[in-house]
PDBQT receptor file of N, H, CA, C and O in Angstrom, charges set to zero:
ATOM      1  N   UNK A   1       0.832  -1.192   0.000  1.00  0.00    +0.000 N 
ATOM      2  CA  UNK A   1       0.000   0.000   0.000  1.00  0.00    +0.000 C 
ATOM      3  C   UNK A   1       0.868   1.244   0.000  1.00  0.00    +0.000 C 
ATOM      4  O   UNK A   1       2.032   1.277   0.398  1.00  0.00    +0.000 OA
ATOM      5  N   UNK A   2       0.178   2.260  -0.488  1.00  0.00    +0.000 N 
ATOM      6  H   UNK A   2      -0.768   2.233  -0.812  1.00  0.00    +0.000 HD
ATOM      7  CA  UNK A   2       1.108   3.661  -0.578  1.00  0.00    +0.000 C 
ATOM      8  C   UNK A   2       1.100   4.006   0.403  1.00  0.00    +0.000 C 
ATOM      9  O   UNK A   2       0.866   3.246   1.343  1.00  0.00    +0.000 OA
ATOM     10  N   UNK A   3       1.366   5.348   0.561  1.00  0.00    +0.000 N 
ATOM     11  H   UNK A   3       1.555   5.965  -0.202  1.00  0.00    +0.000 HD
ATOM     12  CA  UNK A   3       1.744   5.953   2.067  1.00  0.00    +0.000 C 
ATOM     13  C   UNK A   3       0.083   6.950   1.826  1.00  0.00    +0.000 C 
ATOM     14  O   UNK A   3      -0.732   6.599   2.679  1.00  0.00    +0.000 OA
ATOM     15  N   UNK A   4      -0.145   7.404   1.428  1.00  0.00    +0.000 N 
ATOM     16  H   UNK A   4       0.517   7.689   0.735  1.00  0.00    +0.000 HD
ATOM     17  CA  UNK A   4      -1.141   8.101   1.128  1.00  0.00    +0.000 C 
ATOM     18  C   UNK A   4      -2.307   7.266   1.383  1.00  0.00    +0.000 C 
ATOM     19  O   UNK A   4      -3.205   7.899   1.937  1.00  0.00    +0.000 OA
ATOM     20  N   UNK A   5      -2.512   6.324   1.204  1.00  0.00    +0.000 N 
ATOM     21  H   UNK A   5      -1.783   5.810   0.754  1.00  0.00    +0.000 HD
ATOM     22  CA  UNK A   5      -4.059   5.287   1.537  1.00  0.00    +0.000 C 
ATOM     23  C   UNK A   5      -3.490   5.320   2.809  1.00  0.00    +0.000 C 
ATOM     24  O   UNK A   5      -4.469   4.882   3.413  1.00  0.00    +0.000 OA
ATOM     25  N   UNK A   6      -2.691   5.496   3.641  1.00  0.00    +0.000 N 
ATOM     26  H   UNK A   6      -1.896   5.852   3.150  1.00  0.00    +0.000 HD
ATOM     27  CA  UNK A   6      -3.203   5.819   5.165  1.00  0.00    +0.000 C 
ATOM     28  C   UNK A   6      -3.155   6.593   5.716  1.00  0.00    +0.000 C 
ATOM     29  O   UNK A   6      -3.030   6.608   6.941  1.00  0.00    +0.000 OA
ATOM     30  N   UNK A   7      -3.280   7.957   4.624  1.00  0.00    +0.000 N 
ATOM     31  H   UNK A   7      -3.382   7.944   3.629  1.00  0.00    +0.000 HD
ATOM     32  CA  UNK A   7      -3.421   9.336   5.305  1.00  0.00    +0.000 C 
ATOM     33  C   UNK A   7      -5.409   9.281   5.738  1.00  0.00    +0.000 C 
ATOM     34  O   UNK A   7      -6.329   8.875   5.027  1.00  0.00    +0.000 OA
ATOM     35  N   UNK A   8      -5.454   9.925   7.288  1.00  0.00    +0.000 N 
ATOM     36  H   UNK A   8      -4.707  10.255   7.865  1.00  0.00    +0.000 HD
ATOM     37  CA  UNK A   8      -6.666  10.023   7.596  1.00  0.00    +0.000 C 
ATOM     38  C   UNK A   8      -7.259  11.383   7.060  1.00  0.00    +0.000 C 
ATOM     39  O   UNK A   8      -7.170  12.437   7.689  1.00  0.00    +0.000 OA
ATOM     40  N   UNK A   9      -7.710  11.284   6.157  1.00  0.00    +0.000 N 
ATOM     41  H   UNK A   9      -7.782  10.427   5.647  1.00  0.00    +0.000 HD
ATOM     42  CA  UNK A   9      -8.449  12.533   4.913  1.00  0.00    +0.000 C 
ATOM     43  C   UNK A   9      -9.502  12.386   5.191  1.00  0.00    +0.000 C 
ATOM     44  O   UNK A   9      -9.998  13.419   4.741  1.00  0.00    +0.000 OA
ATOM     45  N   UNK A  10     -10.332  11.814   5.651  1.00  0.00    +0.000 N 
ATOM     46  H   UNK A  10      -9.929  10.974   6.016  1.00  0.00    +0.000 HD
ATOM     47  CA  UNK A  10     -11.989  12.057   5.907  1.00  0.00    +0.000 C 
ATOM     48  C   UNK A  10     -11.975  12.137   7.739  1.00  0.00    +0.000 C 
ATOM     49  O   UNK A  10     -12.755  12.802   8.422  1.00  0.00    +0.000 OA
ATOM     50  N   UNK A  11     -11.106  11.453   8.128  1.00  0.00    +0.000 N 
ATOM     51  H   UNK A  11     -10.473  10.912   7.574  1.00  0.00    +0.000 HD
ATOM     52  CA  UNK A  11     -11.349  11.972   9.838  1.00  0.00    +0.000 C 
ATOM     53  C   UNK A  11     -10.981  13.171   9.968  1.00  0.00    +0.000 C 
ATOM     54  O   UNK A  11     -11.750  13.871  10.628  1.00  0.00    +0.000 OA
ATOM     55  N   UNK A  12      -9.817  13.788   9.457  1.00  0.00    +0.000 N 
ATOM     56  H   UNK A  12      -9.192  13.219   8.922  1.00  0.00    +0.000 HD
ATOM     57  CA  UNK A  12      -9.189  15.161   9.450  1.00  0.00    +0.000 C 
ATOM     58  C   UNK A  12     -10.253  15.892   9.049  1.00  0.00    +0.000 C 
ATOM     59  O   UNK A  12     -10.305  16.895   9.762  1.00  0.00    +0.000 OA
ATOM     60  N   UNK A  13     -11.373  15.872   8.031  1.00  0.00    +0.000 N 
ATOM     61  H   UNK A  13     -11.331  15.058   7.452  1.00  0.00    +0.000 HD
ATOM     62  CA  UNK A  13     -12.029  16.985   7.540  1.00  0.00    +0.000 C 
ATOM     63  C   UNK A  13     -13.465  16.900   8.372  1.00  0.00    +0.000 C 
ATOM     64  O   UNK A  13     -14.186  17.890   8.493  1.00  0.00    +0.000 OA
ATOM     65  N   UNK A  14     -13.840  15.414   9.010  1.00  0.00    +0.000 N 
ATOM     66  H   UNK A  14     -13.254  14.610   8.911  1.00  0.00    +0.000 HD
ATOM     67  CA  UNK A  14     -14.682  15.102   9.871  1.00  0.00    +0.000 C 
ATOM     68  C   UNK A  14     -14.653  16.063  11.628  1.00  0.00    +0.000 C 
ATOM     69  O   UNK A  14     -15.522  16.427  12.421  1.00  0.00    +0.000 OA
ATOM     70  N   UNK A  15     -13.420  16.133  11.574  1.00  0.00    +0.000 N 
ATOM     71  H   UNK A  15     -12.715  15.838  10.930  1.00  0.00    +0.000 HD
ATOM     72  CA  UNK A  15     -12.432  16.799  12.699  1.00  0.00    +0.000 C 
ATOM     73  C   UNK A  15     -12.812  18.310  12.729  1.00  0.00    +0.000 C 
ATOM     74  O   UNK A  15     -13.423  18.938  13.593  1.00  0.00    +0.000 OA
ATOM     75  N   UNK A  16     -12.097  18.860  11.133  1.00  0.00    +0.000 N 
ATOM     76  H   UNK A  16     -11.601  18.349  10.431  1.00  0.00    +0.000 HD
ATOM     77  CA  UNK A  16     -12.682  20.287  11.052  1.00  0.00    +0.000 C 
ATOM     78  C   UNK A  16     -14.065  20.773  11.314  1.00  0.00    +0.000 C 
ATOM     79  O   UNK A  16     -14.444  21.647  12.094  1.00  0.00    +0.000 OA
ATOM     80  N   UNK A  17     -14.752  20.001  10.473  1.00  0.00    +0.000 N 
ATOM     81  H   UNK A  17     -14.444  19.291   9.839  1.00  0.00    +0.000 HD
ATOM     82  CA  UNK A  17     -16.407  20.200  10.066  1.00  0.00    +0.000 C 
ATOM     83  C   UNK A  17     -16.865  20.318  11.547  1.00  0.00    +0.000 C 
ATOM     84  O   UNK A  17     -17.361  21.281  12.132  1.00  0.00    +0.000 OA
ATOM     85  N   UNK A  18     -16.591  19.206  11.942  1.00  0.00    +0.000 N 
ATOM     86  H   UNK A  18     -16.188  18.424  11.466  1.00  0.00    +0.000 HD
ATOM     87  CA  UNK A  18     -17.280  18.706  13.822  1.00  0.00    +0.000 C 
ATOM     88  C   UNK A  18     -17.152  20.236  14.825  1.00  0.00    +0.000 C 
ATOM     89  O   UNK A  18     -18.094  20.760  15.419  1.00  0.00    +0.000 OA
ATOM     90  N   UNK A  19     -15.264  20.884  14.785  1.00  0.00    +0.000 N 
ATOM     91  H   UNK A  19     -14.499  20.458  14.302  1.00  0.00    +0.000 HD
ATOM     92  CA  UNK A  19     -15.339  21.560  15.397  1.00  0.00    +0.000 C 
ATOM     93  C   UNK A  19     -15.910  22.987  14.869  1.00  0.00    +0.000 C 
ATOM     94  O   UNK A  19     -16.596  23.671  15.628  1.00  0.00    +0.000 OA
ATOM     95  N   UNK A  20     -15.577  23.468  13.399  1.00  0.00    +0.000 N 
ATOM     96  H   UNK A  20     -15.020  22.911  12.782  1.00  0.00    +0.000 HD
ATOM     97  CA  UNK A  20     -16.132  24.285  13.273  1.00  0.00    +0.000 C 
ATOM     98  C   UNK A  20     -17.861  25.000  13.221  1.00  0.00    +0.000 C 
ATOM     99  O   UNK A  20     -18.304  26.145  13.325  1.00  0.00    +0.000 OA
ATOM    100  N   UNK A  21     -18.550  23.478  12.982  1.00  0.00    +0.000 N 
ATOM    101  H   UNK A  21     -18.191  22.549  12.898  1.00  0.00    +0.000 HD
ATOM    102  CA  UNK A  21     -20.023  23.606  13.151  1.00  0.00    +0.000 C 
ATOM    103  C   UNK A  21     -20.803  24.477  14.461  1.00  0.00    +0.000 C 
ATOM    104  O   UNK A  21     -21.719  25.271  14.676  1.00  0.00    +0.000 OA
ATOM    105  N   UNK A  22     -19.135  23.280  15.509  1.00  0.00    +0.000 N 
ATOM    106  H   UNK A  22     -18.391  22.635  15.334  1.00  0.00    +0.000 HD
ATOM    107  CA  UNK A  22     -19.910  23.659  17.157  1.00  0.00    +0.000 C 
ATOM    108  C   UNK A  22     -19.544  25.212  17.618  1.00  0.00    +0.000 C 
ATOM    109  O   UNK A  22     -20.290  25.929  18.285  1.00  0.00    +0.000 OA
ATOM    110  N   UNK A  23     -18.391  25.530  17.178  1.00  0.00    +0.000 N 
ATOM    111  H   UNK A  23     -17.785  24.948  16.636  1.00  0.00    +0.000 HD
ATOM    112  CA  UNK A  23     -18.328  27.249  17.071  1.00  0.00    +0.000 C 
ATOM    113  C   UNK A  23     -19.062  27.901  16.810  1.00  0.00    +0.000 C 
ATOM    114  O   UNK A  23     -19.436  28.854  17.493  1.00  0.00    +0.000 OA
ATOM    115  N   UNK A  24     -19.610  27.474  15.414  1.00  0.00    +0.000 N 
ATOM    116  H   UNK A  24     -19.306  26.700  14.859  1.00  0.00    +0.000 HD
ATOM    117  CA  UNK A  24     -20.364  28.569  15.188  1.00  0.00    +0.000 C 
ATOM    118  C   UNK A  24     -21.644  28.231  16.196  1.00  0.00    +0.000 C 
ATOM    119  O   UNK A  24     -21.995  29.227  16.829  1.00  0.00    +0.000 OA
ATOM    120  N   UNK A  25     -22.389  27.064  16.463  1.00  0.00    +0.000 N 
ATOM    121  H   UNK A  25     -22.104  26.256  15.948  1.00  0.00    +0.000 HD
ATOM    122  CA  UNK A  25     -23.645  27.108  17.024  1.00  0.00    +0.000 C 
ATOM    123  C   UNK A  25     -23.484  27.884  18.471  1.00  0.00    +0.000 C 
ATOM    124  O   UNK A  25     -24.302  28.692  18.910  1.00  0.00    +0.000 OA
ATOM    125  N   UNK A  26     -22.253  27.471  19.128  1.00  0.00    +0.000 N 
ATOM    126  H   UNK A  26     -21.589  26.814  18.771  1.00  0.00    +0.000 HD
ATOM    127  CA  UNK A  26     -22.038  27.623  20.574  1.00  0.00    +0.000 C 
ATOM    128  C   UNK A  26     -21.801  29.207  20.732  1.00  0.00    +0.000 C 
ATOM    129  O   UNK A  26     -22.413  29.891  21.551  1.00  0.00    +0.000 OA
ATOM    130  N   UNK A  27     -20.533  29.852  19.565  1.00  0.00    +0.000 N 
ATOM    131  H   UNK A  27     -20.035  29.296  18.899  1.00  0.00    +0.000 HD
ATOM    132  CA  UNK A  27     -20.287  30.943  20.236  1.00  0.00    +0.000 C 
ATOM    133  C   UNK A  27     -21.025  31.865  19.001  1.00  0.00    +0.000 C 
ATOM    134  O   UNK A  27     -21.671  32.851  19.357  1.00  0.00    +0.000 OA
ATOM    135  N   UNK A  28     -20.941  31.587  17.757  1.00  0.00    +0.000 N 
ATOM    136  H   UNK A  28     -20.417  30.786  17.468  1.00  0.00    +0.000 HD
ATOM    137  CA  UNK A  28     -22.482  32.501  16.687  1.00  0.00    +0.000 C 
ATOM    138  C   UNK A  28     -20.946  32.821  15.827  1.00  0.00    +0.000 C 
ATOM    139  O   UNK A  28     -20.926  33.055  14.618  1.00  0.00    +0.000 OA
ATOM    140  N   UNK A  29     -19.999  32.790  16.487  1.00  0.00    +0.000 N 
ATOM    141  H   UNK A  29     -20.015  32.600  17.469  1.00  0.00    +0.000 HD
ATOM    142  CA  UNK A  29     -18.901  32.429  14.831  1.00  0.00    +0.000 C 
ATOM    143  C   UNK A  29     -17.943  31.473  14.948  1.00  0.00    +0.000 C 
ATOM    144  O   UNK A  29     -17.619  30.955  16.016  1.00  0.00    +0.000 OA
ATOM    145  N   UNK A  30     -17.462  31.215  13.849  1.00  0.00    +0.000 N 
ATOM    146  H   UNK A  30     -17.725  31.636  12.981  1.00  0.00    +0.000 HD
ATOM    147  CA  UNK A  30     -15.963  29.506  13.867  1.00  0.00    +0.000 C 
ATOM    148  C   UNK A  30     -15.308  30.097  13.201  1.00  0.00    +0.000 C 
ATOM    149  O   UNK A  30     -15.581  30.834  12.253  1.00  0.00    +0.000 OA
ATOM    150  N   UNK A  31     -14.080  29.724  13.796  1.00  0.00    +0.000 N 
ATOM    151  H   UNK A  31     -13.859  29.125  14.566  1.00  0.00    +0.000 HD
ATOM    152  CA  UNK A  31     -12.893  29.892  14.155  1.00  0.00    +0.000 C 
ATOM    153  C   UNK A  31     -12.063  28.813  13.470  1.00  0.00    +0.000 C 
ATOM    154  O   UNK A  31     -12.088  27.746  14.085  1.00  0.00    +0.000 OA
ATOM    155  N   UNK A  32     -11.259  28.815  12.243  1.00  0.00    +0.000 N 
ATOM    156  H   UNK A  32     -11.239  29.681  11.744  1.00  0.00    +0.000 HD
ATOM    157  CA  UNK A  32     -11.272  28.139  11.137  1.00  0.00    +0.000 C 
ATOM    158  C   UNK A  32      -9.994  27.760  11.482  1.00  0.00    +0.000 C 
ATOM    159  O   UNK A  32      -9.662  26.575  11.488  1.00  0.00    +0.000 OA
ATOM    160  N   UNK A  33      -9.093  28.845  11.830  1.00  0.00    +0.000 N 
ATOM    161  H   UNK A  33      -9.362  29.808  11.825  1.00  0.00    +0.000 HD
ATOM    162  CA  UNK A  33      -7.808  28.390  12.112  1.00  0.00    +0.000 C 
ATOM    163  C   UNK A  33      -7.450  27.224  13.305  1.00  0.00    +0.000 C 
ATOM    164  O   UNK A  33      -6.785  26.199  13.157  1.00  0.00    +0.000 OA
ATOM    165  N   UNK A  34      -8.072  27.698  14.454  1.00  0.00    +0.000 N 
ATOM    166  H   UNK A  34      -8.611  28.531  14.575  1.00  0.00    +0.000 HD
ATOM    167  CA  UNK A  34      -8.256  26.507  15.281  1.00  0.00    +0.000 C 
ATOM    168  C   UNK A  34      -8.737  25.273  15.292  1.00  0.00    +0.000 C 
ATOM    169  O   UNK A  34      -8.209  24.349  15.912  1.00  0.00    +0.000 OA
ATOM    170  N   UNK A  35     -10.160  25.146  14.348  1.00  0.00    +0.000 N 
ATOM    171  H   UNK A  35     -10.588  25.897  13.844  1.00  0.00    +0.000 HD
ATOM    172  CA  UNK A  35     -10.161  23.997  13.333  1.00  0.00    +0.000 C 
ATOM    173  C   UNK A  35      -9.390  23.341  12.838  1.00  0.00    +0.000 C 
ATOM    174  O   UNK A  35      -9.125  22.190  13.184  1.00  0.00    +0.000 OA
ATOM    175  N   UNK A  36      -8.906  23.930  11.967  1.00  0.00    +0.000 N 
ATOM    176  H   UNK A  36      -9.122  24.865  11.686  1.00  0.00    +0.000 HD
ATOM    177  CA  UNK A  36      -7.605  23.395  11.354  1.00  0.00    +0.000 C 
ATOM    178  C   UNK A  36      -6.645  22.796  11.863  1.00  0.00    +0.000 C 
ATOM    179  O   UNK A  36      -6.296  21.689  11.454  1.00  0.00    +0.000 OA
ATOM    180  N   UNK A  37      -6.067  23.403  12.816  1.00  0.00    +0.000 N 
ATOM    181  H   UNK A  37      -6.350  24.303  13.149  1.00  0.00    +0.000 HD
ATOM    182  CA  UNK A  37      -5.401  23.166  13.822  1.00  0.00    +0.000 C 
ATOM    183  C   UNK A  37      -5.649  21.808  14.460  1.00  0.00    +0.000 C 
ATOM    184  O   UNK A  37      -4.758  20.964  14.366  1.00  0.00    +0.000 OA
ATOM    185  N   UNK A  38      -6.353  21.628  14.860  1.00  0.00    +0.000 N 
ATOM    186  H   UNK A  38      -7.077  22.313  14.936  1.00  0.00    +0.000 HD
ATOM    187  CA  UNK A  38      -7.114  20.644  16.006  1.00  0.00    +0.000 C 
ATOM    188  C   UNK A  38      -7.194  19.162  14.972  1.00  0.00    +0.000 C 
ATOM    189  O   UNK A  38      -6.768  18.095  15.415  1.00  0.00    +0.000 OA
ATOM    190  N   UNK A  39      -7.828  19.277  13.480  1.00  0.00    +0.000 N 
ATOM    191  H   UNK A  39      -8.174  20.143  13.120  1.00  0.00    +0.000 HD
ATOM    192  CA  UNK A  39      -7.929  18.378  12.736  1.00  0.00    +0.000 C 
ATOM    193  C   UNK A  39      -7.058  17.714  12.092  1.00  0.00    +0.000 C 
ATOM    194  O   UNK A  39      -7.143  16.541  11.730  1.00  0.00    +0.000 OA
ATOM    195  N   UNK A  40      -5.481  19.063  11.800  1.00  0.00    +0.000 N 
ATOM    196  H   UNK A  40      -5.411  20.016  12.094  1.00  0.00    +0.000 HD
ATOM    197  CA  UNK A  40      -4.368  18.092  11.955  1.00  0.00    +0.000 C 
ATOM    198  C   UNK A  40      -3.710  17.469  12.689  1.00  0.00    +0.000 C 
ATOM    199  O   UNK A  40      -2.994  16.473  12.585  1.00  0.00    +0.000 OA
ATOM    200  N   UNK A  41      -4.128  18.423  13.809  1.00  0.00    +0.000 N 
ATOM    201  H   UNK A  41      -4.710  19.232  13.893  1.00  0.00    +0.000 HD
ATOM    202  CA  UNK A  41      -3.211  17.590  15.042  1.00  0.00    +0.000 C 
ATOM    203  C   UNK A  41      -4.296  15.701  15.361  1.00  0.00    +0.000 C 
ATOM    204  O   UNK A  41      -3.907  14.596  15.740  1.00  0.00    +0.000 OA
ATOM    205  N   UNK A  42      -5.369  16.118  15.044  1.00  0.00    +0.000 N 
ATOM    206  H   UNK A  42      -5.685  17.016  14.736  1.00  0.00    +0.000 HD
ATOM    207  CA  UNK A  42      -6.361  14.752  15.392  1.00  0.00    +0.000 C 
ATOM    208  C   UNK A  42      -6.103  13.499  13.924  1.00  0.00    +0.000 C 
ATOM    209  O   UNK A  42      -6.285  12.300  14.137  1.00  0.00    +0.000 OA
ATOM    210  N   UNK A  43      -5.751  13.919  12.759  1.00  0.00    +0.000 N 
ATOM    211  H   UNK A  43      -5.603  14.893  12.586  1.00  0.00    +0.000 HD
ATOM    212  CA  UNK A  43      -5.045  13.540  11.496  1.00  0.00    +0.000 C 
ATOM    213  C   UNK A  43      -3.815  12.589  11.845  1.00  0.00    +0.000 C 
ATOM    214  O   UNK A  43      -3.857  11.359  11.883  1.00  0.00    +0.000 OA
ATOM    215  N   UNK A  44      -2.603  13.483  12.116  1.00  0.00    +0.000 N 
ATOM    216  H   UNK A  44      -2.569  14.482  12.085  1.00  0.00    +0.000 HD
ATOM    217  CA  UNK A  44      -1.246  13.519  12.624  1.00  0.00    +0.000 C 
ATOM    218  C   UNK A  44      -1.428  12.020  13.562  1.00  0.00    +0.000 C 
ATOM    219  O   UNK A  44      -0.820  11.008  13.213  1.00  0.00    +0.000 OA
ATOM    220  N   UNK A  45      -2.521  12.038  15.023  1.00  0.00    +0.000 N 
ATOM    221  H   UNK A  45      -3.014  12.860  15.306  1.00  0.00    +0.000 HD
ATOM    222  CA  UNK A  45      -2.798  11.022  16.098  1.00  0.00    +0.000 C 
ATOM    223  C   UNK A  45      -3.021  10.083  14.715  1.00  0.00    +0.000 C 
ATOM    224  O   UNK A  45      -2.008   9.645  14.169  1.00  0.00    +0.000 OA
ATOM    225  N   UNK A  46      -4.284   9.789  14.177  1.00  0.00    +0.000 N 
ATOM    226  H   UNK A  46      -5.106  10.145  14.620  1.00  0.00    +0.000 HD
ATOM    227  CA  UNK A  46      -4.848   8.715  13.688  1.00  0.00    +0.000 C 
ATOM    228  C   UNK A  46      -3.576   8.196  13.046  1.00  0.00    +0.000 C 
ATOM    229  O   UNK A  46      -3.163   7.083  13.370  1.00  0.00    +0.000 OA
ATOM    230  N   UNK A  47      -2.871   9.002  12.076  1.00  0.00    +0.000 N 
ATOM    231  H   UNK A  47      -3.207   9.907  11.813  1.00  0.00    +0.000 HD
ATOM    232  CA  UNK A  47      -2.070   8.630  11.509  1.00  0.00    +0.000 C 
ATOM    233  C   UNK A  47      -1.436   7.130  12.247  1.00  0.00    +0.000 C 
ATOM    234  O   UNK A  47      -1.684   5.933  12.105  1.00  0.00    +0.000 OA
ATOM    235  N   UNK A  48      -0.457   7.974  13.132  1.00  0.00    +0.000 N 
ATOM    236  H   UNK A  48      -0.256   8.947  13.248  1.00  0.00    +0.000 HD
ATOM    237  CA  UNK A  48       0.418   7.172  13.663  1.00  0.00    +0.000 C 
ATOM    238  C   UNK A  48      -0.003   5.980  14.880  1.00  0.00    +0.000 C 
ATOM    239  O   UNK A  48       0.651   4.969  15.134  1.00  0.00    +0.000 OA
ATOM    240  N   UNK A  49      -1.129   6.367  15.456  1.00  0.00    +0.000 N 
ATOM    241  H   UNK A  49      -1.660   7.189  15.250  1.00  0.00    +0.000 HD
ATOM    242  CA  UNK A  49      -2.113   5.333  15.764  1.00  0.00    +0.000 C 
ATOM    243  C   UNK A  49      -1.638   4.066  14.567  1.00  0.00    +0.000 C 
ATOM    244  O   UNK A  49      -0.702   3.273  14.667  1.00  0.00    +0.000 OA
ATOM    245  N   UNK A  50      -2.524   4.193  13.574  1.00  0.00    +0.000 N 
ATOM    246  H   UNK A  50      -3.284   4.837  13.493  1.00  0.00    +0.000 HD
ATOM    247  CA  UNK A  50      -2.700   2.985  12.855  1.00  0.00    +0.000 C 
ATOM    248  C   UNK A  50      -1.311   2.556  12.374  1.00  0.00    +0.000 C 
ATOM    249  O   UNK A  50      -1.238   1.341  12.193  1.00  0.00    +0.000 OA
ATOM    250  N   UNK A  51       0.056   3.395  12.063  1.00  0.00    +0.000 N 
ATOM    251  H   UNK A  51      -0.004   4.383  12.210  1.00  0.00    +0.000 HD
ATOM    252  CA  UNK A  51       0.954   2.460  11.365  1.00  0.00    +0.000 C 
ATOM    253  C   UNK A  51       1.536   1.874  12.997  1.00  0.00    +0.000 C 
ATOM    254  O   UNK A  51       2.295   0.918  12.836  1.00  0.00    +0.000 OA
ATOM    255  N   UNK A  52       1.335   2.255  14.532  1.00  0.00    +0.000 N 
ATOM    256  H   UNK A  52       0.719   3.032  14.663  1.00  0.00    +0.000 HD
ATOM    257  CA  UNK A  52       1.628   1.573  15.428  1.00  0.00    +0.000 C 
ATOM    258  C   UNK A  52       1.025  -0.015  14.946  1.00  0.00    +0.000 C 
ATOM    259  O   UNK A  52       1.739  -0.984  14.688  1.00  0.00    +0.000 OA
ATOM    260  N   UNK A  53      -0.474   0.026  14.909  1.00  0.00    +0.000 N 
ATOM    261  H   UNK A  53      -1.054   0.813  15.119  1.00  0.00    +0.000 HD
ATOM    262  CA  UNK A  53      -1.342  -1.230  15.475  1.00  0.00    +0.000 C 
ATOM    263  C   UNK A  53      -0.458  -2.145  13.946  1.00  0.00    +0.000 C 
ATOM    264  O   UNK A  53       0.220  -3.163  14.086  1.00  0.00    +0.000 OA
ATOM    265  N   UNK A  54      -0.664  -1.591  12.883  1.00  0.00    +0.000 N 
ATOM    266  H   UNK A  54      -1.214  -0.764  12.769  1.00  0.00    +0.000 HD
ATOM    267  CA  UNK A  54       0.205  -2.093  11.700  1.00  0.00    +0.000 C 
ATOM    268  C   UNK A  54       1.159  -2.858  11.764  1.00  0.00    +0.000 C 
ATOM    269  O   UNK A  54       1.192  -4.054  11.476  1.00  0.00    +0.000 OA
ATOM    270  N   UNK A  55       2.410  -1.829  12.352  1.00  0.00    +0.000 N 
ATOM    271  H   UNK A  55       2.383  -0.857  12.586  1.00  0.00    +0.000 HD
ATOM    272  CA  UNK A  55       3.216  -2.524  12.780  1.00  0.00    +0.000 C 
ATOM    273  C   UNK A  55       3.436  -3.792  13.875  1.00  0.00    +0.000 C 
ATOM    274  O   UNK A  55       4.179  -4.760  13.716  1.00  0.00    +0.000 OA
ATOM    275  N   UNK A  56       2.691  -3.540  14.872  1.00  0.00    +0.000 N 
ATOM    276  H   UNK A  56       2.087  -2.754  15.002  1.00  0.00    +0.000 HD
ATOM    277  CA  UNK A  56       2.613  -4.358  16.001  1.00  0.00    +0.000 C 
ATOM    278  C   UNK A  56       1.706  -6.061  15.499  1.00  0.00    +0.000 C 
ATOM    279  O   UNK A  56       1.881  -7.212  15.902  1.00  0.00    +0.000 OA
ATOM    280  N   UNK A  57       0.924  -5.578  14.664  1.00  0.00    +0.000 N 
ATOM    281  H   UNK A  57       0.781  -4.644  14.338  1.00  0.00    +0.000 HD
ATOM    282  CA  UNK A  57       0.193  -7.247  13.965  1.00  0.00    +0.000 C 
ATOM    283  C   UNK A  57       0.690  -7.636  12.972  1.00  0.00    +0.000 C 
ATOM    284  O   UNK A  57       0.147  -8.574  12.389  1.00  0.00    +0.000 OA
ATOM    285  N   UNK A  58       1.878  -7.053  12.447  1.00  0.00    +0.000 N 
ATOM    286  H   UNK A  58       2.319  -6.290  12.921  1.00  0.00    +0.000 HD
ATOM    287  CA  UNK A  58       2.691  -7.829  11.835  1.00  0.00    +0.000 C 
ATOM    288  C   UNK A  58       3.843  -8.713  12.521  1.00  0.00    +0.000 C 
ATOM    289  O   UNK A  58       4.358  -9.776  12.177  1.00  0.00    +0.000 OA
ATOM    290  N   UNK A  59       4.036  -7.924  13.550  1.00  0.00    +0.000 N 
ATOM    291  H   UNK A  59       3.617  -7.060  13.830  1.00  0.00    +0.000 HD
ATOM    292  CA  UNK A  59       5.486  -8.603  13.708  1.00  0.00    +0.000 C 
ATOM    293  C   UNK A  59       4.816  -9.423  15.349  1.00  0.00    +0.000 C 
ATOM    294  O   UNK A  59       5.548 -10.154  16.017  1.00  0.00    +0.000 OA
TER     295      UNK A  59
């Protein structure tokens, strides 16, 4: 598999969407950069999450 089929691209934008929705409902505007922020850093986790478990049920 490439390196790219285990980039998390729909949790990352699931991530954004999630937090920026609740901004706007909670405070009446979102805050895009912190979004962003938050969805790569939650991206970045999944990432390396899965090539751990990967690695670990292979060997």
């Amino acid at each position: 598999m490439a390196f790219a089929d285990n980039l998390p691209i729909s949790e990352s934008i699931g991530v954004f969407v999630g937090i920026t929705g609740y901004d706007w409902l909670a405070e009446g505007q979102a805050e895009p950069l912190k979004a962003a922020i938050a969805a790569v850093a939650a991206g970045g986790i999944i990432a390396i999450a899965r090539a751990l478990l990967k690695h670990r049920n292979k060997g």
